[in-house]
KOLDRENVO-212071 format. One record per residue (C-alpha): residue number from 1; residue in three letters; z, x, y. Coordinates in steps of 0.001 Angstrom, whole numbers, padded with zeros to 6 digits, always signed. Layout:
REC  num  residuo       up     east    north
REC  NUM      ALA        Z        X        Y
...
//
This chain:
REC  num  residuo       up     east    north
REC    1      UNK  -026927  -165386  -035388
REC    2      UNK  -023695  -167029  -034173
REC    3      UNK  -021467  -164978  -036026
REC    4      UNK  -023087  -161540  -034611
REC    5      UNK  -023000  -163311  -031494
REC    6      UNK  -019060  -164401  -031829
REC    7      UNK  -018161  -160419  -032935
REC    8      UNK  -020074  -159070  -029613
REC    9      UNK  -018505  -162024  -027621
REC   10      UNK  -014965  -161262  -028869
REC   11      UNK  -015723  -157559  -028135
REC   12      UNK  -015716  -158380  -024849
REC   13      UNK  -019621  -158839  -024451
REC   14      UNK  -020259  -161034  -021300
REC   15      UNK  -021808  -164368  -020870
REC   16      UNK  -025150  -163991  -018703
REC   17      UNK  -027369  -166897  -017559
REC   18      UNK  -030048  -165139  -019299
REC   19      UNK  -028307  -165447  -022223
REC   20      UNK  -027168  -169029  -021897
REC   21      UNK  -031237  -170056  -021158
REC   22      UNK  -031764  -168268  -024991
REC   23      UNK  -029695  -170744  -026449
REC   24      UNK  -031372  -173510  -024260
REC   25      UNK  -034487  -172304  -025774
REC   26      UNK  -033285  -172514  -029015
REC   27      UNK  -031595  -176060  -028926
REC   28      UNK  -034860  -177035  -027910
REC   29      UNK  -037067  -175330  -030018
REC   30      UNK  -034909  -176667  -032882
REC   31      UNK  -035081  -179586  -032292
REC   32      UNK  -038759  -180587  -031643
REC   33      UNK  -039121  -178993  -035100
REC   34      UNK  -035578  -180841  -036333
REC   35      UNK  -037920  -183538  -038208
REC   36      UNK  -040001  -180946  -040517
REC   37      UNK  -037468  -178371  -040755
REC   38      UNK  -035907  -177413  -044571
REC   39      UNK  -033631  -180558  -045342
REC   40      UNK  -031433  -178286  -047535
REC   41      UNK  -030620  -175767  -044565
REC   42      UNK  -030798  -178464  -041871
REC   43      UNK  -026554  -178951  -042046
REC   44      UNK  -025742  -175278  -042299
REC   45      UNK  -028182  -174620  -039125
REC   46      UNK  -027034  -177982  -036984
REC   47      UNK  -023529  -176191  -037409
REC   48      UNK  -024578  -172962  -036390
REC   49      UNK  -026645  -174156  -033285
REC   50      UNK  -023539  -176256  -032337
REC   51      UNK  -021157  -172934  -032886
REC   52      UNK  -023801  -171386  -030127
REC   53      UNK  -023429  -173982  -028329
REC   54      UNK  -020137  -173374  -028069
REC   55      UNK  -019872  -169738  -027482
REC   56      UNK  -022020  -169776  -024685
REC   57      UNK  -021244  -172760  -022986
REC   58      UNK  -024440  -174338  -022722
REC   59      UNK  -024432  -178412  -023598
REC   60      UNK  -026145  -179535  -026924
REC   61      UNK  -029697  -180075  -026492
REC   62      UNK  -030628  -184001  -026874
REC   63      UNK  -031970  -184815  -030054
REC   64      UNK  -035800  -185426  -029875
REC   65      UNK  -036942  -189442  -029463
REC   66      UNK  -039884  -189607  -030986
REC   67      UNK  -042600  -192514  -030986
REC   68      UNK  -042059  -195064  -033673
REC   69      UNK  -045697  -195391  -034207
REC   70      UNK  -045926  -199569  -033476
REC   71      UNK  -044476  -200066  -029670
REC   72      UNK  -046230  -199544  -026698
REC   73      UNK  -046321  -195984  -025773
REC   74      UNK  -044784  -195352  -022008
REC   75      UNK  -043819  -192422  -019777
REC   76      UNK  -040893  -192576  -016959
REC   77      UNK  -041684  -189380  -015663
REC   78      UNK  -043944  -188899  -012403
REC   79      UNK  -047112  -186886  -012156
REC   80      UNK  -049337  -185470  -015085
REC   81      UNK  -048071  -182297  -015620
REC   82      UNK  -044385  -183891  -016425
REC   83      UNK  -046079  -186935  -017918
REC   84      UNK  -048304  -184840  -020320
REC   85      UNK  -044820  -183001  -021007
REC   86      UNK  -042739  -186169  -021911
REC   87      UNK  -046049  -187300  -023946
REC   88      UNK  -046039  -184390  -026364
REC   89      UNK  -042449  -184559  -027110
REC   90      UNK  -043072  -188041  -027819
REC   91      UNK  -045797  -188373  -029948
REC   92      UNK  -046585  -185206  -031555
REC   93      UNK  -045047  -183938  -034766
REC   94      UNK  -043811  -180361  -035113
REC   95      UNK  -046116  -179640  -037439
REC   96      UNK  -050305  -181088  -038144
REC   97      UNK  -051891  -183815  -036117
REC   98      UNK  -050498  -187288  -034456
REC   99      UNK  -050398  -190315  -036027
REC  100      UNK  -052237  -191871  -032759
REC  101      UNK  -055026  -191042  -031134
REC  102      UNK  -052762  -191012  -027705
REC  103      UNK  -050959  -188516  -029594
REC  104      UNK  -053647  -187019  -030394
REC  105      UNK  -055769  -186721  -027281
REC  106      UNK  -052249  -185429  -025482
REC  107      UNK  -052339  -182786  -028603
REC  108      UNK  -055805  -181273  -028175
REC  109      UNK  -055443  -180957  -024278
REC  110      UNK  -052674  -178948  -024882
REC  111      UNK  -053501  -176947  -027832
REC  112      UNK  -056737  -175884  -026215
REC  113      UNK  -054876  -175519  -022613
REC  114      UNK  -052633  -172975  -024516
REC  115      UNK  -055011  -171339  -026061
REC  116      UNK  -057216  -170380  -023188
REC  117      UNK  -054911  -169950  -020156
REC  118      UNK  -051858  -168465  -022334
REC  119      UNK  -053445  -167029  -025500
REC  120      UNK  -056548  -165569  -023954
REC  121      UNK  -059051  -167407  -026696
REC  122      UNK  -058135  -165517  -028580
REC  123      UNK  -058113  -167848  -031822
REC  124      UNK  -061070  -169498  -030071
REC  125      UNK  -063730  -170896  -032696
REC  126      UNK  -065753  -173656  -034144
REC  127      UNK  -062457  -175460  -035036
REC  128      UNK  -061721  -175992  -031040
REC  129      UNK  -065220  -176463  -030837
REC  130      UNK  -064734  -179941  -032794
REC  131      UNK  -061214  -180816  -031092
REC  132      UNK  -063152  -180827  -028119
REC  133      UNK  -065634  -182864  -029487
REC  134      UNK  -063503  -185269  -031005
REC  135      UNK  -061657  -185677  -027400
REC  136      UNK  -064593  -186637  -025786
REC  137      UNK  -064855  -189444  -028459
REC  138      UNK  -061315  -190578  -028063
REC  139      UNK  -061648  -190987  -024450
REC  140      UNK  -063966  -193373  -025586
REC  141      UNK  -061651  -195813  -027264
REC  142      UNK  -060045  -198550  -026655
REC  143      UNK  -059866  -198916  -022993
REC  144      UNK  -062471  -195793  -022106
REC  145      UNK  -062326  -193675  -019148
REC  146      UNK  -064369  -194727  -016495
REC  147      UNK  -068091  -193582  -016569
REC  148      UNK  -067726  -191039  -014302
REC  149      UNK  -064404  -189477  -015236
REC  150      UNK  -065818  -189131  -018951
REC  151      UNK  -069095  -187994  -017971
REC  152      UNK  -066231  -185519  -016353
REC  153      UNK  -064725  -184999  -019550
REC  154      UNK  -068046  -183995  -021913
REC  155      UNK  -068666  -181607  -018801
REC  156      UNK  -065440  -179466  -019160
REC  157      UNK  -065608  -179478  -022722
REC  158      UNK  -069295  -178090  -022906
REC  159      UNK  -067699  -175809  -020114
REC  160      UNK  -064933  -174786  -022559
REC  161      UNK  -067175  -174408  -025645
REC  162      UNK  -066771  -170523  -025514
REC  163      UNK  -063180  -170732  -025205
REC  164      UNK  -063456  -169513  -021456
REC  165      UNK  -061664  -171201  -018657
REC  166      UNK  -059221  -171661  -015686
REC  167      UNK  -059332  -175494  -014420
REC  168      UNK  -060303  -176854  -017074
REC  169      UNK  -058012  -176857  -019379
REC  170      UNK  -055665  -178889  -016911
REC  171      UNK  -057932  -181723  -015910
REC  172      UNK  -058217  -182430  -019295
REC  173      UNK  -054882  -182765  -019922
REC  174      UNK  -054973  -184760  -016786
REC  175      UNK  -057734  -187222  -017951
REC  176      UNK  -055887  -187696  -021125
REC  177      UNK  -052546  -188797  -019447
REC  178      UNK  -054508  -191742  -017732
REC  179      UNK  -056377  -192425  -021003
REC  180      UNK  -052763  -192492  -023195
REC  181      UNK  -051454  -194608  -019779
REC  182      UNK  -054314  -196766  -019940
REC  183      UNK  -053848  -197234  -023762
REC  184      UNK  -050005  -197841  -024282
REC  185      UNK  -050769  -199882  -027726
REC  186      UNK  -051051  -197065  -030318
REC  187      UNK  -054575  -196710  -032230
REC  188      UNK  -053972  -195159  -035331
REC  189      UNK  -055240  -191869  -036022
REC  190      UNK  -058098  -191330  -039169
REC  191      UNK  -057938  -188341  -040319
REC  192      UNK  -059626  -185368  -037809
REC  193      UNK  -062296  -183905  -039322
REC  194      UNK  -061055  -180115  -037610
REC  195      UNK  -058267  -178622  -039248
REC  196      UNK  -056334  -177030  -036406
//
């Protein structure tokens, strides 16, 4: 990609915004996935992302921090949408589930959130079904939700259990913001029994 990209550039092909948000895109696609990607390519590709980089002007892309598993887990963002954000690129890999169950709860709310509100359900089945399931015990952990917020909780996921939804989705990623804020010492994760 960056050499077709440095022939069009050099053939006078102009530098667009558009173009320069690609590469953002990239850089940070990269690396959330840096950790599980092909060992033996990851040198050749690091140079070729930094070559980008380069011919488009656009900054390198921080390398992803991720959780270390043992310290308290914290957030410096503000509100639960960016909170929920900073949380996922914290604690979940690129690839299976957490290794906590605050990474863990902060994985389901989003998986399911994407499935429903950007995917349509259209993967929707028994496998969510369980996720959901499983979140309504995690909430349970360790310092619970109050009684009434996971009362809450088991009532959007039974409202969920087709795969149907609008609000949902985000007040459970909501709720499990508080619960991971509530919870900041990590609980390891035994092994889901749901496969997605």
């Amino acid at each position: 990609m960056a050499e077709v990209a440095d022939i069009l550039l050099n053939a006078g092909t102009t530098v667009t915004p558009g173009m320069q948000d690609s590469i953002k895109r990239i850089g940070n696609d990269f690396e959330f996935h840096r950790e599980g990607f092909n060992k033996e390519y990851l040198n050749q590709t690091d140079e070729a992302l930094l070559r980008l980089y380069e011919l488009f002007d656009v900054p390198p892309v921080e390398k992803r921090k991720t959780h270390d598993g043992a310290s308290s887990i914290t957030v410096s963002t503000k509100g639960w949408q960016a909170q929920h954000h900073e949380l996922w690129n914290l604690l979940i890999p690129s690839k299976g589930h957490a290794k906590t169950v605050q990474g863990e709860v902060i994985r389901i709310t989003g998986k399911v959130s994407y499935e429903i509100l950007d995917n349509g359900g259209m993967n929707w089945d028994q496998q969510y079904r369980k996720m959901l399931n499983r979140l309504i015990h995690y909430f349970s952990l360790g310092t619970p939700l109050d009684p009434a917020s996971l009362q809450e909780a088991g009532k959007l996921a039974k409202e969920l259990h087709n795969g149907n939804g609008s609000d949902e989705p985000a007040r459970l990623c909501e709720l499990a913001v508080h619960w991971v804020l509530s919870n900041p010492n990590p609980i390891t994760l035994e092994q889901p029994d749901y496969k997605r």
